[in-house]
RODO-2510 file (C-alpha; in nm, 4 decimals, decimal comma):
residues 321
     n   res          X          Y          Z
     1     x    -7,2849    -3,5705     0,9892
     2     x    -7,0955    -3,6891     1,2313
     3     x    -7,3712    -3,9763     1,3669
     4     x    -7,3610    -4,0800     0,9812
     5     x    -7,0197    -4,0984     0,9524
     6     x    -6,9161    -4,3142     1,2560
     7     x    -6,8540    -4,6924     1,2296
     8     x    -7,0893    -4,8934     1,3697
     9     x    -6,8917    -5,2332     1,4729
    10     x    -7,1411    -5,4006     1,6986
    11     x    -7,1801    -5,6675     1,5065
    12     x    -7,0199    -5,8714     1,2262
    13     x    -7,1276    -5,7978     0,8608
    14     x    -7,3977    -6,1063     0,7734
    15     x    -7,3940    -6,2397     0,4254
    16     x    -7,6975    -5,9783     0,3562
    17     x    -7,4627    -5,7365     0,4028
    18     x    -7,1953    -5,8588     0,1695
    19     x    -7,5308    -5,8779    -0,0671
    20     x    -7,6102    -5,5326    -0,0375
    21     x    -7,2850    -5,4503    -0,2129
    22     x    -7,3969    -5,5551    -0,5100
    23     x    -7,6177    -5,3042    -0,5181
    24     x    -7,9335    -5,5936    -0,6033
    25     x    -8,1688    -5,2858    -0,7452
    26     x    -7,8855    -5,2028    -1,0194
    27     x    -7,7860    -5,5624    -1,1077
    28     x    -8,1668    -5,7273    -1,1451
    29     x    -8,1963    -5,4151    -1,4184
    30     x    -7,8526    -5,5276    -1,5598
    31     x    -7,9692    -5,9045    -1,5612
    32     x    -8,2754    -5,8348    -1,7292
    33     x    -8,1516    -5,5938    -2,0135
    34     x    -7,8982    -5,8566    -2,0824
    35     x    -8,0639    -6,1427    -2,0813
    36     x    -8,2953    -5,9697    -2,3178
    37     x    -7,9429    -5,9111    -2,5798
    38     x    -7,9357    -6,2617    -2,5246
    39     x    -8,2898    -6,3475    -2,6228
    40     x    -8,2718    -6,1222    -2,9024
    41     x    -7,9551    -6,2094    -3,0749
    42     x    -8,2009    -6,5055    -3,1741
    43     x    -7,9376    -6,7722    -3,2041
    44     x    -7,9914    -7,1406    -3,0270
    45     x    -7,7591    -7,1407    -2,7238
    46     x    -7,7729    -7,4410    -2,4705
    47     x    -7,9808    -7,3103    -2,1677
    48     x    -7,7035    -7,3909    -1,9527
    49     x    -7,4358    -7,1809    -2,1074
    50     x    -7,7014    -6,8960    -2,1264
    51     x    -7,7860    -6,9575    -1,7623
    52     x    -7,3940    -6,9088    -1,6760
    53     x    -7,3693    -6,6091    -1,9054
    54     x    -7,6547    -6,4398    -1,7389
    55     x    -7,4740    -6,5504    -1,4107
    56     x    -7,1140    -6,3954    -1,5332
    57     x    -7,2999    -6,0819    -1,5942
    58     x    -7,4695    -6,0623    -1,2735
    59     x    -7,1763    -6,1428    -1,0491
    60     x    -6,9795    -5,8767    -1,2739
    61     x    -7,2491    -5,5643    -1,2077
    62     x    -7,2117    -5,6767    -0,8170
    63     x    -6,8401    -5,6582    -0,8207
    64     x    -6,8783    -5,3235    -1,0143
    65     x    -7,0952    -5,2165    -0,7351
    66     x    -6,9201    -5,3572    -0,4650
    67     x    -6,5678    -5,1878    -0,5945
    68     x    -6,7952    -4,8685    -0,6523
    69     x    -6,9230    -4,8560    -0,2512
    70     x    -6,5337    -4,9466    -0,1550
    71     x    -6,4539    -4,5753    -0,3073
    72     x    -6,7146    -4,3894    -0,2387
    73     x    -6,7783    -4,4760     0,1274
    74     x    -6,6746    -4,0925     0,2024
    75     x    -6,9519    -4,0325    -0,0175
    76     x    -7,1684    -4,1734     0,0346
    77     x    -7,1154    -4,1078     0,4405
    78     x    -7,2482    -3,7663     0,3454
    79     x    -7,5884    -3,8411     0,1313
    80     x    -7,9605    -3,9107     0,3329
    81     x    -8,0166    -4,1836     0,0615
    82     x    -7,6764    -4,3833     0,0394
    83     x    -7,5434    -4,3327     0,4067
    84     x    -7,6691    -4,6740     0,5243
    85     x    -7,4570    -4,8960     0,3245
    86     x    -7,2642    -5,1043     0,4551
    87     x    -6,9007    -4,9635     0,4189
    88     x    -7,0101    -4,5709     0,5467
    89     x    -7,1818    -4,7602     0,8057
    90     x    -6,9121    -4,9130     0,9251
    91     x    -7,0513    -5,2948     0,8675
    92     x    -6,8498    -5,3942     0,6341
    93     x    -6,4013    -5,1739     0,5622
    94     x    -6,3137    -5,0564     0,2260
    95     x    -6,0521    -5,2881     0,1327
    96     x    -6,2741    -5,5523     0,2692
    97     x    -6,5447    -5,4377    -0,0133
    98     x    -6,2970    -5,3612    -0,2779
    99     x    -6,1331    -5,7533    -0,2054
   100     x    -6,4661    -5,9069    -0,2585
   101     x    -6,5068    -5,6757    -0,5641
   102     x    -6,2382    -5,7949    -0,7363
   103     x    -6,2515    -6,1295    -0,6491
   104     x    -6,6301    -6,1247    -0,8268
   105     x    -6,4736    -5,9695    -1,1106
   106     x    -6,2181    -6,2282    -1,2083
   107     x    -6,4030    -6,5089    -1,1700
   108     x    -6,6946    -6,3273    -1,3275
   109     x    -6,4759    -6,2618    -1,6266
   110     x    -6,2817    -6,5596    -1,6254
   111     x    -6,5707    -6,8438    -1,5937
   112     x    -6,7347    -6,6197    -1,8926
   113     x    -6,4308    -6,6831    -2,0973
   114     x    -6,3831    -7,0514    -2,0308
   115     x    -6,7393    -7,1377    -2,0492
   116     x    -6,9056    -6,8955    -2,3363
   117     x    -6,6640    -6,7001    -2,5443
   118     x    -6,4047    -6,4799    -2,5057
   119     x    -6,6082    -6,1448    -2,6742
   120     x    -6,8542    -6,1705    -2,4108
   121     x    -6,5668    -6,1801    -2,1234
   122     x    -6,4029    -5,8709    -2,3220
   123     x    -6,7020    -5,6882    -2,3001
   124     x    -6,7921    -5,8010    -1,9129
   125     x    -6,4190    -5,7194    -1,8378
   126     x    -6,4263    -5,3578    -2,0172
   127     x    -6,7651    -5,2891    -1,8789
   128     x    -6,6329    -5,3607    -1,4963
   129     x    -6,3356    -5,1607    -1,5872
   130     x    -6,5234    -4,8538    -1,7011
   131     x    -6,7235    -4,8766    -1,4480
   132     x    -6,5023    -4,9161    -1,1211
   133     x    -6,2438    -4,7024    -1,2769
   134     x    -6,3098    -4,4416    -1,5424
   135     x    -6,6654    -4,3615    -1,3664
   136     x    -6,6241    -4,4300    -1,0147
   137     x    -6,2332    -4,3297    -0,9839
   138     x    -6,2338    -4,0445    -1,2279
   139     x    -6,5461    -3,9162    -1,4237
   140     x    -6,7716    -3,9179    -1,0981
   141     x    -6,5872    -3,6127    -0,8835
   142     x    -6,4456    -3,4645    -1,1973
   143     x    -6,6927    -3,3450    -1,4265
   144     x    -7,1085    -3,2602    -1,5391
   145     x    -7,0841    -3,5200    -1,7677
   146     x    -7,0172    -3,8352    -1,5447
   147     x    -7,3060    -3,9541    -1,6365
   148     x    -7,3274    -3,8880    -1,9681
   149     x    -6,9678    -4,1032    -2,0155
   150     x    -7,0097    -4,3364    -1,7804
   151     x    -7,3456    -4,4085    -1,8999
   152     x    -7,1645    -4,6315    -2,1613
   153     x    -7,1002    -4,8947    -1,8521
   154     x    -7,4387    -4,9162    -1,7687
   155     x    -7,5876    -4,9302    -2,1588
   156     x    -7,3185    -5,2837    -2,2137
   157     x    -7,5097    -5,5400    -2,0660
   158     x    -7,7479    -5,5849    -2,3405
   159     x    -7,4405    -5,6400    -2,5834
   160     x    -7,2548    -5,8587    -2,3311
   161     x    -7,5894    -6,0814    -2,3543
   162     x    -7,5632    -6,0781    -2,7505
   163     x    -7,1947    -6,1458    -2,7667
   164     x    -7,2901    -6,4458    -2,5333
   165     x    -7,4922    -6,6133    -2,7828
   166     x    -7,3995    -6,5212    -3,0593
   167     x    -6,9606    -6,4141    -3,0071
   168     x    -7,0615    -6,0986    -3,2244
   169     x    -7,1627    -5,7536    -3,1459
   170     x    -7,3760    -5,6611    -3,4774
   171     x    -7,5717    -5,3178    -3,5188
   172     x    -7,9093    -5,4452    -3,3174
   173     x    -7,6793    -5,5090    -3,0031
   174     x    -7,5414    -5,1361    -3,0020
   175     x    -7,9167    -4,9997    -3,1177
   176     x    -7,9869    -5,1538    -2,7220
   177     x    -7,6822    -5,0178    -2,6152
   178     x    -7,7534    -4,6567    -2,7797
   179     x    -8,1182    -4,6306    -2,6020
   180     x    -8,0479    -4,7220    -2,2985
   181     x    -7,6969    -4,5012    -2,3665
   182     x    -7,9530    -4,2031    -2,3710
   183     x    -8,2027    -4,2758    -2,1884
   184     x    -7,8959    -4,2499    -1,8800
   185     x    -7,8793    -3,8935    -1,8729
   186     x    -8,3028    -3,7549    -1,8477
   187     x    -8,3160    -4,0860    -1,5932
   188     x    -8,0221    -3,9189    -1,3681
   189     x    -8,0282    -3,5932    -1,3845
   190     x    -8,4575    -3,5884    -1,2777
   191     x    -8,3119    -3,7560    -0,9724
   192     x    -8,0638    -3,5035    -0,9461
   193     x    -8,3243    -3,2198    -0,9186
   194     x    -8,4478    -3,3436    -0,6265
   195     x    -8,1258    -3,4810    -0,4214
   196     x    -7,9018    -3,1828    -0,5358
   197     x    -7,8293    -3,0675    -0,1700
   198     x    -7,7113    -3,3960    -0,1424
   199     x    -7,4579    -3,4024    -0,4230
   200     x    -7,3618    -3,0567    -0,3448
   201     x    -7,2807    -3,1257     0,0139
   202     x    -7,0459    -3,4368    -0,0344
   203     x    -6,8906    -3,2278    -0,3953
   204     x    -7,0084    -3,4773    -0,6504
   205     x    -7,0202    -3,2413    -0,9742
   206     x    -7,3807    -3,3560    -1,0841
   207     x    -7,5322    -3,1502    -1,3517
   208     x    -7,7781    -2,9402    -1,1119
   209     x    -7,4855    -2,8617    -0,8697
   210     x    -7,2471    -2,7328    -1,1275
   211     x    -7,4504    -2,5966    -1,3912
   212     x    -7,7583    -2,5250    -1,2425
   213     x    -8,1152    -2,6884    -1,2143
   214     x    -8,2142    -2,4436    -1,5203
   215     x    -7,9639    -2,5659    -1,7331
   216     x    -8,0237    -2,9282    -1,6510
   217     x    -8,4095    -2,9126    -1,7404
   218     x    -8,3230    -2,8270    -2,0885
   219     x    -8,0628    -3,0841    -2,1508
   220     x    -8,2962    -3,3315    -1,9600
   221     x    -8,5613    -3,2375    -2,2196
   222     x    -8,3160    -3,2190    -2,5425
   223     x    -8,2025    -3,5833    -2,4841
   224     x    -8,5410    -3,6837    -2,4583
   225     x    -8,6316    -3,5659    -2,7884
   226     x    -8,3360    -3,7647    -2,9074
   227     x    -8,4522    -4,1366    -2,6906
   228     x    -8,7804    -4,1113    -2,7899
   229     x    -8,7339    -4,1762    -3,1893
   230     x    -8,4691    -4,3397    -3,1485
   231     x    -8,6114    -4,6075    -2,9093
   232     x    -8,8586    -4,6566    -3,2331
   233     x    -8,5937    -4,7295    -3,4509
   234     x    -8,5445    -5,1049    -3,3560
   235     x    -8,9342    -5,1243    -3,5470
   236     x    -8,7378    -5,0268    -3,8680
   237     x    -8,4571    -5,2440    -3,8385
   238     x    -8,6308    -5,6032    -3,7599
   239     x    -8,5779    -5,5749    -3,3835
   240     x    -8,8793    -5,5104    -3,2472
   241     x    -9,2310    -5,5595    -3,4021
   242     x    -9,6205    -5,4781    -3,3393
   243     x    -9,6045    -5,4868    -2,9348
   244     x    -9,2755    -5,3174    -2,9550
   245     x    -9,4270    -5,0285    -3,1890
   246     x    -9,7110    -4,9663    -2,9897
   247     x    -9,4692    -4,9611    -2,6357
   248     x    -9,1955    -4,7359    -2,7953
   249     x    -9,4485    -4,4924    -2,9039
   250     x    -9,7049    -4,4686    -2,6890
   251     x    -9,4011    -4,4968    -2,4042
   252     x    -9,2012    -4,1873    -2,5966
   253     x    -9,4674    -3,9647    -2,6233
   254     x    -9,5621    -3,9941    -2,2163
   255     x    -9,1952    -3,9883    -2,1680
   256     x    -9,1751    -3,6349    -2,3603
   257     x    -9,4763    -3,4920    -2,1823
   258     x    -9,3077    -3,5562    -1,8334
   259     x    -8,9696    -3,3876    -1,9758
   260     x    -9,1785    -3,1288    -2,1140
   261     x    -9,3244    -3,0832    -1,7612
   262     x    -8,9551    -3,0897    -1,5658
   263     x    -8,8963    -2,8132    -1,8222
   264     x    -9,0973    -2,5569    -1,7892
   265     x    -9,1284    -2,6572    -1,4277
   266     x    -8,9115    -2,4792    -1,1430
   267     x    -8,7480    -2,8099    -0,9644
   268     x    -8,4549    -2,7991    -0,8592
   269     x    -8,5095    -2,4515    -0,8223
   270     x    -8,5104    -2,4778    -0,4125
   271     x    -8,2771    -2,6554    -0,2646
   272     x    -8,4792    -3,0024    -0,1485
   273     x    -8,5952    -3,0646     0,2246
   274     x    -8,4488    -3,2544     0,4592
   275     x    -8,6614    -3,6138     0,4494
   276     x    -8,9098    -3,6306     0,7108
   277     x    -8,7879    -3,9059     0,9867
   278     x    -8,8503    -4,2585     0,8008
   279     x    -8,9087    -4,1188     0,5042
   280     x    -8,8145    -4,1827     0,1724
   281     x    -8,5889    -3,9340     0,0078
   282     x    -8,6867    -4,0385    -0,3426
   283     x    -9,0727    -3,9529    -0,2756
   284     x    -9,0586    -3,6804     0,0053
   285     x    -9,0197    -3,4155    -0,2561
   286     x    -9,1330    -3,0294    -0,2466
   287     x    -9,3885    -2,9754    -0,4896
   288     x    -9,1875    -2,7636    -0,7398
   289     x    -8,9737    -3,0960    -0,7829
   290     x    -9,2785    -3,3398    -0,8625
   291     x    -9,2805    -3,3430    -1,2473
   292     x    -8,8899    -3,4150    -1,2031
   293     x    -8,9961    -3,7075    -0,9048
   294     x    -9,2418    -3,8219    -1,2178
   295     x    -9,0071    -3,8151    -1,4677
   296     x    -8,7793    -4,0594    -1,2812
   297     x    -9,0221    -4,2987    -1,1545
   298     x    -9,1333    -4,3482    -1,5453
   299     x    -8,8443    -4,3493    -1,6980
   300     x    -8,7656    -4,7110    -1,4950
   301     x    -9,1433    -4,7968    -1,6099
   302     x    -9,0267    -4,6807    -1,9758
   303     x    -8,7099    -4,8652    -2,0024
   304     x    -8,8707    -5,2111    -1,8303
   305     x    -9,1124    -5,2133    -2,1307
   306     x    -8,9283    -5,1308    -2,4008
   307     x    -8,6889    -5,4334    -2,3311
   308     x    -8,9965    -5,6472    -2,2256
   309     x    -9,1954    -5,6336    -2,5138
   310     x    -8,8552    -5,7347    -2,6775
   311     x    -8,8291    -6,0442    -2,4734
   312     x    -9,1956    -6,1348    -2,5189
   313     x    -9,1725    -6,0744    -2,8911
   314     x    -8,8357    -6,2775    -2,9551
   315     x    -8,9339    -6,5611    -2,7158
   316     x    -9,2753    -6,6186    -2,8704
   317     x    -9,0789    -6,6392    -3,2300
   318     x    -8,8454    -6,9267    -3,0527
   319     x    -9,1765    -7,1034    -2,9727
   320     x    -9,3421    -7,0694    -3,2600
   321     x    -9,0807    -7,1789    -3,5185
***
C-alpha cells in the first residue's frame, strides 16, 4: 500500500501523461455515442460545426475525467487497476489535474456555445457538472446507487450530439439516453463482482461491497430484462431499422443469457485474487467470477453495435437521398 501510494517525482509529467487524464478509453466511447446523436438527429449540419461539436464533447468527457482523477487520487492509490494514474502516482498533483480539468471544461463549454448552440453547451455543461460533482464529489462514496444516478452523466452524450445538430432534445435523443441509462448498471456492477476487494478496501460503496454479491446478481439480471426490450424499441419508433432489429435482438437475447449466467452463478461470492505479477486485473479472474468477466466484456461489444448499426443505417440514408 504504501509502494502504491508514494509519489514518484523522478521525472516531469510528459504530455501523455496529461492525456491519460482524460481517461482516452471513456471519452472514444463518449465520442462515438455522440457523434452517433448527431448522425441520427438526421438534420444537414456543416461538417465543420459537427467536427467542433464532436470536439466540445470530447474535450468535455476529458475534463470530466481529469477533475474525476484530481478527487479520487486517494482512491484510486488503493485499487490494483487504477493505482497507476498519474495523480496517485505522483506524476502529475491534484490541483494540477483539477486546473487542467476545468480549464477543458470552459472552453469545452464555451467554444460549444459560440460556435453550435447554446442547448448543446447546456447539456455539455450539466453533463460535466453531474459528473465531476454530484457523482464524483457526492454519489460515488455515499451510496449503492452511484451508479445507477450517475449513470445519467454517462447516458448524455448521445443527446449533446442531437442538440448539436439539431438545438432540440426530442424523444429519439432520450430513447439513446434511456438505453445506454440502463445498460450502466448490469455493465458496472459485473465488473464489480470481480474487483470487489478492491472497492471494499479503499470504501467505495459499490453494490457487491454494501449489499452483497447475491443481491447484486439479481438486480444485474432485473435491469437486463428491462435493456433488452427496450434497446428494441428505437425499431418501433423510426430510429433504427432492419440492421438495427436484427443487432438489438439477437444482441438482447445473448446479453440475457450472460445475466442469466452471473445469476445463478456464485461470483462475487469469494473475495477475488490478488492479480498475478503483470497481469491484468480485468481477465485474471477465479472461475466462479467468469460468467460476470463475460458479462462485462459483452456488454461493451453490445452497446458498440447497437449505436453502430445506427450510424451505418442513418449515414447510408444521407447518401442515398
Amino acid at each position: 500500500m504504501a509502494e502504491a501510494m508514494a509519489p514518484r517525482t523522478a521525472s516531469p509529467a510528459a504530455p501523455r501523461d496529461y492525456f491519460s487524464l482524460l481517461k482516452p478509453r471513456v471519452m472514444s466511447l463518449v465520442v462515438f455515442t455522440a457523434a452517433t446523436g448527431l448522425v441520427c438527429a438526421d438534420t444537414p449540419i456543416h461538417p465543420f460545426l459537427a467536427f467542433l461539436a464532436i470536439l466540445c464533447i470530447a474535450v468535455g468527457a476529458g475534463a470530466s475525467g481529469a477533475l474525476n482523477m484530481a478527487y479520487d487520487s486517494d482512491i484510486d492509490a488503493m485499487m490494483r487497476r487504477t493505482r497507476g494514474r498519474a495523480v496517485p502516482a505522483g506524476v502529475i498533483g491534484r490541483a494540477e489535474a483539477a486546473a487542467f480539468g476545468v480549464v477543458l471544461a470552459l472552453f469545452s463549454v464555451m467554444l460549444m456555445g459560440i460556435a453550435v448552440n447554446f442547448v448543446a453547451a447546456g447539456l455539455l455543461a450539466f453533463t460535466i457538472v453531474f459528473y465531476a460533482l454530484v457523482y464524483t464529489v457526492w454519489l460515488k462514496r455515499s451510496t449503492p446507487q452511484n451508479i445507477v444516478i450517475g449513470g445519467a452523466a454517462g447516458a448524455l452524450p448521445p443527446v449533446v450530439g442531437w442538440a448539436a445538430a439539431t438545438g432540440s432534445v426530442p424523444l429519439n435523443a432520450w430513447l439513446l439516453f434511456a438505453i445506454i441509462f440502463m445498460w450502466t448498471p448490469p455493465h458496472f456492477w459485473a465488473l464489480s463482482l470481480y474487483t470487489s476487494g478492491d472497492y471494499a478496501k479503499a470504501g467505495v460503496p459499490m453494490m457487491p461491497v454494501v449489499r452483497g454479491a447475491r443481491s447484486t446478481r439479481r438486480q444485474i439480471f432485473a435491469y437486463s430484462l428491462v435493456l433488452a426490450p427496450l434497446a428494441v424499441v428505437p425499431v418501433f419508433t423510426g430510429l433504427g431499422h432492419l440492421l438495427y432489429a436484427i443487432v438489438s435482438i439477437g444482441g438482447g437475447a445473448m446479453f440475457l443469457l450472460l445475466a442469466s449466467r452471473v445469476l445463478v452463478g456464485h461470483a462475487g461470492d469469494t473475495a477475488q485474487a490478488p492479480a498475478t505479477q503483470g497481469g491484468e486485473v480485468l481477465y485474471t479472474v477465479k472461475p466462479d467470477a467468469k460468467a460476470a468477466r463475460d458479462l462485462f466484456a459483452f456488454s461493451i461489444l453490445y452497446l458498440l453495435g447497437l449505436f453502430a448499426a445506427l450510424l451505418v443505417e442513418h449515414s447510408l440514408m444521407r447518401f442515398t437521398r
